[in-house]
FINULO-339011 format. One line per field, with one value per residue (C-alpha): residue in one letter; x, y, z. Coordinates in Angstrom, 2 decimals. Example, Ala and Ser with C-alpha at 12.3 -4.5 7.8 and 13.67 -1.06 7.14 Angstrom:
resn <- c(A,S)
X <- c(12.30,13.67)
Y <- c(-4.50,-1.06)
Z <- c(7.80,7.14)
# end
This chain:
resn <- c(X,X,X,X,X,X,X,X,X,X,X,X,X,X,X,X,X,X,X,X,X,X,X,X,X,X,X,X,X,X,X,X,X,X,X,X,X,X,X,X,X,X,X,X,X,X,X,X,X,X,X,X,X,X,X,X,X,X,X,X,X,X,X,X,X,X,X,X,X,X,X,X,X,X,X,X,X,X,X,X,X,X,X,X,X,X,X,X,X,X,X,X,X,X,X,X,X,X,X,X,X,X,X,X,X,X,X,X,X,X,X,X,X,X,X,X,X,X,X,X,X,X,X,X,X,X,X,X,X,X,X,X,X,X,X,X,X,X,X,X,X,X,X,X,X,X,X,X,X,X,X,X,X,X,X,X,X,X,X,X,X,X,X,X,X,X,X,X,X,X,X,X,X,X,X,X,X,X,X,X,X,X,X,X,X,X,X,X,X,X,X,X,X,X,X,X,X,X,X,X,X,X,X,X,X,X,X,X,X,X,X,X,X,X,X,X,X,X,X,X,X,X,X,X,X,X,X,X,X,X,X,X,X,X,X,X,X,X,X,X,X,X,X,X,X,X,X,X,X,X,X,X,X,X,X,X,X,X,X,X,X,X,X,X,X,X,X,X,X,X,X,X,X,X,X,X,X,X,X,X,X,X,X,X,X,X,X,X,X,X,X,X,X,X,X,X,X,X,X,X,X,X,X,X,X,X,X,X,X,X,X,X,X,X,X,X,X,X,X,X,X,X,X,X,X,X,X,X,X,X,X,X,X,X,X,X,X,X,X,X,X,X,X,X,X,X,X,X,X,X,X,X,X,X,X,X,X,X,X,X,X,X,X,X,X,X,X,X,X,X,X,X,X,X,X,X,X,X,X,X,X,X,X,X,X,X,X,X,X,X,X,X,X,X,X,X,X,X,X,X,X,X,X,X,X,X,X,X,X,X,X,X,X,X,X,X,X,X,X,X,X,X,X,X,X,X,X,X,X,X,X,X,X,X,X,X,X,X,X,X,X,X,X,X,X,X,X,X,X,X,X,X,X,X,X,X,X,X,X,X,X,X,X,X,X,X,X,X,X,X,X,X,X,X,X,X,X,X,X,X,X,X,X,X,X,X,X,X,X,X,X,X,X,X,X,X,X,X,X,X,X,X,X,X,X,X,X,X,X,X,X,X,X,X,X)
X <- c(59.72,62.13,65.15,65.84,65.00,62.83,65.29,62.56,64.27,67.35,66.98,66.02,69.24,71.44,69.70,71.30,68.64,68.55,64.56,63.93,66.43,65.39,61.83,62.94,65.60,65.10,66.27,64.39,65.78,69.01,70.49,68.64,70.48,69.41,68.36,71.23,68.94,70.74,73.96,75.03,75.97,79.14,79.78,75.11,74.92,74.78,75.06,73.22,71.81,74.90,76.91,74.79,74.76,78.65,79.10,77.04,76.56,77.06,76.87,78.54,74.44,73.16,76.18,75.54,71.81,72.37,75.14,74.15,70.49,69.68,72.86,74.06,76.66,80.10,81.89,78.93,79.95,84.09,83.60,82.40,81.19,84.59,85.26,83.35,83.59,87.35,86.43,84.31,83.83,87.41,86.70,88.75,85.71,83.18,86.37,87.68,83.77,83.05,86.85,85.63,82.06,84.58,85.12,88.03,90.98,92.22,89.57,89.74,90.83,91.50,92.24,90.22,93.67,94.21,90.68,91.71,94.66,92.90,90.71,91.02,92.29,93.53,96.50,93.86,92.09,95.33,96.28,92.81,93.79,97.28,97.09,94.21,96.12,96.09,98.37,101.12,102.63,99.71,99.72,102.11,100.69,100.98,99.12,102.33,101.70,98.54,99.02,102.18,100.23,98.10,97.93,98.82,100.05,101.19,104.44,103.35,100.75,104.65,106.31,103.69,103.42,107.36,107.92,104.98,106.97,105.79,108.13,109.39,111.35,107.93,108.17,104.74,105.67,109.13,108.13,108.60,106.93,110.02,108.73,104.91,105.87,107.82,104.19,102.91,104.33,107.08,108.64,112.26,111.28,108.95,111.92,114.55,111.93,111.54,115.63,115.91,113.80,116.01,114.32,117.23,118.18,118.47,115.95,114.71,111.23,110.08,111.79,114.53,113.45,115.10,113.88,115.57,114.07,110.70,111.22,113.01,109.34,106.73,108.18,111.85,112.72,116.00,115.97,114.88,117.52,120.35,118.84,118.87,122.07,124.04,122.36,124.13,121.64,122.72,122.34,123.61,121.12,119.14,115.45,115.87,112.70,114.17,117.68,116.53,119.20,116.89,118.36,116.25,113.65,113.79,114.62,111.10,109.56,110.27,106.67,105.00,106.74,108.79,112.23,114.07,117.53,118.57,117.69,119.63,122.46,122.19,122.70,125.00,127.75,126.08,128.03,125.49,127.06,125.46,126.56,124.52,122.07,118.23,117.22,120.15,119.57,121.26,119.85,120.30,118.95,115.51,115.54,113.60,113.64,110.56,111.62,111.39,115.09,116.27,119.54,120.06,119.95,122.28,124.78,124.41,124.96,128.30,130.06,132.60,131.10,133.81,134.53,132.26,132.05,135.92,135.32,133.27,135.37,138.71,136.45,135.03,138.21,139.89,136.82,137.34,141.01,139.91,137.76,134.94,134.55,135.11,132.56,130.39,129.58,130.02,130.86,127.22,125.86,128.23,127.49,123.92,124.23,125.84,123.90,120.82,122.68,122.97,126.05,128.31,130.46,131.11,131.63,134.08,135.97,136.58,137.28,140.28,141.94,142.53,145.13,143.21,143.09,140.74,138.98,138.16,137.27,134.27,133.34,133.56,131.51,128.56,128.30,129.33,126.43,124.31,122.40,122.12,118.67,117.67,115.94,118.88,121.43,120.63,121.26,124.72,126.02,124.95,126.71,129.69,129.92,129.68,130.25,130.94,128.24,126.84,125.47,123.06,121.18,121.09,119.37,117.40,116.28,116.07,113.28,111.22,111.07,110.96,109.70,106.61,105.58,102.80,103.21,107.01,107.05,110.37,109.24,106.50,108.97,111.40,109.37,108.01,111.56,114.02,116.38,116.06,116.56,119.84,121.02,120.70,122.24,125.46,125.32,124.86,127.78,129.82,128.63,129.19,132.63,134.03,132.17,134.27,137.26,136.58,136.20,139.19,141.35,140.38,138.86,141.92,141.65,144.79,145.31,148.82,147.72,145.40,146.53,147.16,144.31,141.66,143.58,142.84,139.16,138.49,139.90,137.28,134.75,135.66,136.13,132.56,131.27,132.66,131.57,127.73,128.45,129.25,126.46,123.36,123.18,120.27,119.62,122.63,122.71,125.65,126.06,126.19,128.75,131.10,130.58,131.39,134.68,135.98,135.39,137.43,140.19,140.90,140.34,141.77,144.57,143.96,145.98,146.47,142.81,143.04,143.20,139.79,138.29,139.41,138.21,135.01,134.30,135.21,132.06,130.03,130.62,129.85,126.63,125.76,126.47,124.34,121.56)
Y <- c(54.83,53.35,55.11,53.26,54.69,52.88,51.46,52.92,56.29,55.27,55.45,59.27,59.51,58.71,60.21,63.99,65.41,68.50,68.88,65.13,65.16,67.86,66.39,62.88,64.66,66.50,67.14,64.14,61.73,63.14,60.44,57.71,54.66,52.26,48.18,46.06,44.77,45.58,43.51,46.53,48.85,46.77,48.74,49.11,48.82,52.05,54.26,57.55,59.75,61.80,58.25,57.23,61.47,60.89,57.70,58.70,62.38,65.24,68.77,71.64,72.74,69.02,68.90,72.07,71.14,67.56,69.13,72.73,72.57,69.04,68.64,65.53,63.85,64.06,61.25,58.49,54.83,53.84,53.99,57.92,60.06,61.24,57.84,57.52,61.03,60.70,57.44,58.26,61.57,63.31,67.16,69.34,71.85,69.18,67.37,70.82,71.51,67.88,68.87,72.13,70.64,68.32,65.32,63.30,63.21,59.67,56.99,53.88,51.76,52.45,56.54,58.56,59.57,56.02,55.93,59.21,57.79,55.34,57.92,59.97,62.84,66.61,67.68,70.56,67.33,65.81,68.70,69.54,65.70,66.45,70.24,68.98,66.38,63.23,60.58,59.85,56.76,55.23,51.20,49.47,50.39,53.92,56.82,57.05,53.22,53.36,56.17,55.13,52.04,54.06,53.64,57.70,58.85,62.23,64.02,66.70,64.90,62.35,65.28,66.70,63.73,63.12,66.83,66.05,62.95,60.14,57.37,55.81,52.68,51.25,47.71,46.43,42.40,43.80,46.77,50.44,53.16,52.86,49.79,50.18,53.01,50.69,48.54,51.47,53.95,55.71,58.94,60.41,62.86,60.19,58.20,60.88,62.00,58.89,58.36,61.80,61.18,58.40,55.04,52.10,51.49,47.95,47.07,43.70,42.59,39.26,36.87,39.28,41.62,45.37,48.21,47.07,44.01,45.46,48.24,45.35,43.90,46.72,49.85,48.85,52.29,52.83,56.52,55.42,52.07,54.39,56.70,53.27,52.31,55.61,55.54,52.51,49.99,46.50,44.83,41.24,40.41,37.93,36.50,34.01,31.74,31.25,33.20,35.74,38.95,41.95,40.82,37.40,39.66,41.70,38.97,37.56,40.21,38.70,36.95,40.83,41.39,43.66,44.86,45.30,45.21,48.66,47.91,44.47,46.29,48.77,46.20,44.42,47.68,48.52,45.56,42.88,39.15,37.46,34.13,34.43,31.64,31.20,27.58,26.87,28.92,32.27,35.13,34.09,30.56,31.57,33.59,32.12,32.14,33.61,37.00,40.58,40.83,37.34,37.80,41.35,40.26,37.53,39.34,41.76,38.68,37.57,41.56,42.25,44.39,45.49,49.01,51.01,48.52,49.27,52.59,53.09,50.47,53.24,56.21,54.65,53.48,56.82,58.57,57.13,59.30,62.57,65.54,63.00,61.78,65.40,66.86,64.30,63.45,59.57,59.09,57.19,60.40,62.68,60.67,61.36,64.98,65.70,63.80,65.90,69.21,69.83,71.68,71.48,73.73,71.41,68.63,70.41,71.82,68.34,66.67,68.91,67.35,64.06,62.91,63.27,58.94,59.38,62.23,59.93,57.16,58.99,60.43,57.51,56.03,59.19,59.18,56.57,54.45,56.13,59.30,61.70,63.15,65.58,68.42,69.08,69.24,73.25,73.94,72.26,73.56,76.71,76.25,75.19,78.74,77.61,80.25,78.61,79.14,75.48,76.01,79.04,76.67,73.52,75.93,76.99,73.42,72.92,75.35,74.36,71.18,71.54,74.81,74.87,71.50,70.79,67.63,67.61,63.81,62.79,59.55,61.04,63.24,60.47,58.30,61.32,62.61,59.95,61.43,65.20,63.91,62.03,65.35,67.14,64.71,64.14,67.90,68.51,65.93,68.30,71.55,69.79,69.06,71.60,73.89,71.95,72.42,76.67,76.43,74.81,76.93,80.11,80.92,80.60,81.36,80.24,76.20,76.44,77.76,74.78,72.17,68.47,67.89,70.02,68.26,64.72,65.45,66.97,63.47,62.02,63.97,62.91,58.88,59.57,60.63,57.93,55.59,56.90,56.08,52.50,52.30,53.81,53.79,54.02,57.10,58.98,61.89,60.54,64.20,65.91,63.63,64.01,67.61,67.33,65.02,67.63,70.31,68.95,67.29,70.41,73.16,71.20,70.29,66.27,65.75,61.94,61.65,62.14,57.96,58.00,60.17,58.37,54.86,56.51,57.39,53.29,52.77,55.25,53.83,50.70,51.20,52.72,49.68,47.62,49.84)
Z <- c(322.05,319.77,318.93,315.52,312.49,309.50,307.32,304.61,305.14,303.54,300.03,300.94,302.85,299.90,297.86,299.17,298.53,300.98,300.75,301.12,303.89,306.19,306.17,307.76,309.87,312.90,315.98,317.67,315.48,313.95,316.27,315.66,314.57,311.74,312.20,311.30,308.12,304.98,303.85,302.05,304.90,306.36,309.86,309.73,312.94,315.39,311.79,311.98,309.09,309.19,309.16,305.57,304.30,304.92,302.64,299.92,298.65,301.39,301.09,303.31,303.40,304.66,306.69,308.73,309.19,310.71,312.77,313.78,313.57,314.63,316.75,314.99,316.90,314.85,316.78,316.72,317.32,316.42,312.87,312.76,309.91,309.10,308.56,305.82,304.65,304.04,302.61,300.02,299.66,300.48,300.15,302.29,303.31,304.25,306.46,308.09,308.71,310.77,312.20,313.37,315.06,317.18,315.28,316.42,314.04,315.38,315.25,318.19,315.49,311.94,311.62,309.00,307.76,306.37,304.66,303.43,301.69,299.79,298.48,295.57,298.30,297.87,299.73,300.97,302.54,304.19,305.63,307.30,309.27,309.84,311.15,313.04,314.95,313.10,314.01,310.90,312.76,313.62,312.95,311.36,307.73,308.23,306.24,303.88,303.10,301.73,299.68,298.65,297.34,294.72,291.70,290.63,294.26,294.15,294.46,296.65,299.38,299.81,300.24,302.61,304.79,305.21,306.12,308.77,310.21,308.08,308.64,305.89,307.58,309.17,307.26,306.53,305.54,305.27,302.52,302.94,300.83,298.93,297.53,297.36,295.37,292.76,292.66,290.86,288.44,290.21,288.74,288.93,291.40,293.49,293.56,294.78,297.35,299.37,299.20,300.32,302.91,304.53,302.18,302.26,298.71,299.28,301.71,301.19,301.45,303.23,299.90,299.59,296.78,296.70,295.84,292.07,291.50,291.96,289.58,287.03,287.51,287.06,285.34,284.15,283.22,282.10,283.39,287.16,286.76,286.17,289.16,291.87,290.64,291.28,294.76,295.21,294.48,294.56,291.45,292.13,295.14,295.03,295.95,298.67,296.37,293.35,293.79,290.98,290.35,288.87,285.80,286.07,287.02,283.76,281.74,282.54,281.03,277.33,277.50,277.37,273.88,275.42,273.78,277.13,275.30,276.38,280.42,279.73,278.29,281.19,284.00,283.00,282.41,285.76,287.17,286.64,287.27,284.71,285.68,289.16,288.61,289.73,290.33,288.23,284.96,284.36,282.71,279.36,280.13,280.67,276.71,274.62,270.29,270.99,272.56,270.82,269.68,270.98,269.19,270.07,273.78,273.28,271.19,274.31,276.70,275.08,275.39,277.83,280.91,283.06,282.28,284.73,287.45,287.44,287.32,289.94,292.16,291.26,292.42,295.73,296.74,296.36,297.63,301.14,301.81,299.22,299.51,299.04,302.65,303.88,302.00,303.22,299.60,298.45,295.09,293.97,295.28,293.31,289.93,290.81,291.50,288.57,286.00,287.31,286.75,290.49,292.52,289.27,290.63,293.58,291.62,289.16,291.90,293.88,291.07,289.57,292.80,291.06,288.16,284.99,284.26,287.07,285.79,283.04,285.00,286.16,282.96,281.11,283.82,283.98,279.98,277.94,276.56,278.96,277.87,281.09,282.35,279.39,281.40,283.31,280.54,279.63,283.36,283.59,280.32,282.14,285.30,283.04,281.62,277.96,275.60,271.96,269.23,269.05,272.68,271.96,269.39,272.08,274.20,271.91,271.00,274.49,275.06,272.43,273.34,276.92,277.95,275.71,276.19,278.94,279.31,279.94,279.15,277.91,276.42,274.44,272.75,271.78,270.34,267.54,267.50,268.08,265.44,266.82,269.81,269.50,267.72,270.40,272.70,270.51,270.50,274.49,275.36,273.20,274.48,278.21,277.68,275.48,278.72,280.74,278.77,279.14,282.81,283.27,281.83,282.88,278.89,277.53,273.98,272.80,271.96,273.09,277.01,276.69,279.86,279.53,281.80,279.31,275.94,277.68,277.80,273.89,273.27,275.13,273.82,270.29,271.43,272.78,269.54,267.61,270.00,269.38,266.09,266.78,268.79,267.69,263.57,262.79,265.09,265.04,262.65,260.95,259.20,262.85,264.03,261.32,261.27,265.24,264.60,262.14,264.32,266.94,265.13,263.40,266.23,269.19,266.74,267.61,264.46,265.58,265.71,261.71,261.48,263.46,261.15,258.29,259.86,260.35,256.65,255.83,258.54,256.76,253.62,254.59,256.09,252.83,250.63,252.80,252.47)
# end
């Protein structure tokens, strides 16, 4: 008697059908294996019904019939059911059902827990593997790899698999998860996870790409650029091919009519050498006349760049013999944690150990011409203890933009409200460092009890404002910021900031001639 079934049955077998199903299937033949006749089933040789149920369209009901009635066997042949289950049809119930009837978490060769990953999977589904006693380091191209590589991977399944044990330094032709993650479209959080997690920063791949020049090359986001760099990401390596710095890299994007002019202006104050060459043209050499705001980038080219590499150069230096190093905090890491609104207190408290020119150094580097992380800015203006009028209405623009929003998509909101938005920033930055000012002097109510220290950074705040000016026209709310400048001058009795004020109405009128 043979013990292959007709390859007739199959179309029956796909089909899920539980009536036409049970009539083929029985205990006689449940294990039955298929001729190797049809091109279409890759591993068709040695596949049972529950190996073709498993592929196609299962049920818990077909399952349990195969497997408790007819006494299918769960672990057939090296590529098994749950194989192709967590291949194609990833649902946590039918998985922790073959799991419970003895299927093998770890296959011979490649592990269900891979397949899995490529799937459209739950973490319900990943969980049934892992608690079950699938392997997380197994191959080179781990579990975390391959779902790393997805196009839409999800923050919580990471998060799951690196508090499991996933690795994230197995190199797999020299890339982590780090980097398959940049392939795709990485988030804030995505990002911060996998660096938590122990991901090098700059880790090159096999021609010497970081983590940076990837993201320069898929999803140059200004918001994740700004994230890399105050992890300490390198921005002058480069490719060992061509030689390429991430600028090149985002440079090359000018043939997708993209304006990348902010990201260009971002690298460059990020300490970007822009005469680094790649096969003997710099960044600006490979422009063309051609390019979405050609001029704009080349006007951007020819500024001066040297204030917050210097900066950050003054704070690293003194961070090595100062509270930094004891608190086991490095300075890329402090700029980080306090543009996302996070131990504030900390921060405040180490750095009222330095003279205030430093105190401005790292300001200066954290916020000008580089708008901090929106969601977090209610939350430090909280932990900052501000208390003047203006902040009650920033939190209440806040929370309508933010709190009943679903979506919680920052970019969708500033491109239908560019101009609220810059309001509100001009209007944060003050509410952050007049907060600031408070804090540091105990609420002091009187100007006269106010120290140098707190004097020295209303000044900045209204050299920051004025600056915004200079820098973003045609979204500033010119009104706002005069309104701010005023305030200021007149509360914080700046009297020689009067000239400023008046040099800013000759701007204003300007502006309003050439319109």
């Amino acid at each position: 008697m043979s013990n292959q079934l007709d390859p007739m049955c199959i179309s029956s077998l796909r089909s899920g059908n539980f009536e036409k199903i049970s009539s083929i299937i029985n205990k006689t033949n449940v294990n039955f294996t298929f001729q190797n006749q049809r091109e279409s089933i890759q591993e068709g040789k040695g596949w049972t019904p529950l190996h073709l149920i498993c592929e196609n369209k299962p049920t818990l009901e077909t399952l349990k019939y195969l497997v408790d009635e007819c006494g299918a066997n769960v672990n057939a042949i090296t590529y098994t059911p749950l194989h192709l289950l967590c291949k194609n049809n990833p649902k946590a119930e039918l998985i922790i059902f073959l799991l419970e009837k003895g299927a093998k978490p770890n296959g011979l060769t490649f592990k269900p827990l891979h397949m899995l990953c490529q799937a459209n999977c739950t973490l319900e589904a990943v969980k049934a593997l892992v608690e079950n006693g699938a392997d997380l380091t197994a191959m080179t191209f781990t579990a975390l790899h391959y779902y790393c590589k997805r196009k839409r991977p999800k923050l919580e399944i990471i998060r799951y698999l690196l508090e499991k044990g996933s690795p994230v330094t197995n190199k797999v032709k020299k890339e982590t998860p780090l980097q398959l993650v940049l392939r795709t479209n990485p988030t804030k959080e995505l990002l911060k996870l996998l660096l938590d997690f122990g991901s090098d920063i700059n880790h090159t791949n096999r021609i010497l790409m970081t983590p940076l020049h990837l993201l320069c090359k898929n999803y140059p986001s200004i918001e994740l650029m700004e994230q890399m760099i105050a992890l300490g990401a390198d921005p002058n390596t480069q490719t060992s091919t061509q030689g390429n710095t991430p600028l090149h890299t985002l440079i090359q994007l000018h043939h997708l009519r993209m304006d990348i002019s902010p990201q260009v202006h971002f690298l460059l104050r990020a300490g970007t050498n822009p005469q680094l060459q790649n096969s003997g043209k710099k960044p600006i050499d490979i422009l063309s006349n051609e390019s979405i705001n050609c001029s704009k980038l080349k006007k951007i080219f020819n500024q001066k760049y040297q204030t917050m590499k210097e900066d950050f150069e003054i704070l690293q230096k003194r961070a090595e013999l100062t509270d930094y190093k004891i608190l086991g905090l490095p300075v890329h890491k402090i700029l980080l944690e306090i543009r996302t609104g996070k131990d504030i207190e900390t921060v405040e408290k180490i750095l009222l150990n330095y003279e205030m020119e430093d105190i401005q150094n790292f300001f200066n580097w954290v916020y000008t011409g580089i708008v901090s992380p929106f969601l977090k800015i209610r939350e430090m203006c909280e932990k900052f203890g501000i208390t003047n009028p203006h902040s009650k209405t920033l939190a209440k623009d806040l929370k309508t933009m933010y709190d009943d929003d679903e979506t919680k998509d920052f970019a969708i909101k500033v491109k239908n409200e560019e101009v609220r938005v810059h309001k509100i920033i001009l209007q944060a930055r003050s509410e952050l460092f007049r907060g600031m000012f408070v804090s540091v002097t105990d609420n002091s109510n009187s100007v006269s009890d106010y120290s140098d220290r707190s004097l020295s950074t209303i000044q900045m705040l209204v050299k920051f404002l004025y600056y915004d000016v200079l820098e973003f026209p045609k979204n500033a709310d010119m009104e706002l910021i005069c309104e701010e400048l005023d305030d200021a001058i007149e509360y914080y009795q700046l009297n020689e900031y009067s000239a400023l004020r008046t040099e800013l109405n000759f701007y204003l009128t300007s502006l309003d001639e050439k319109k």
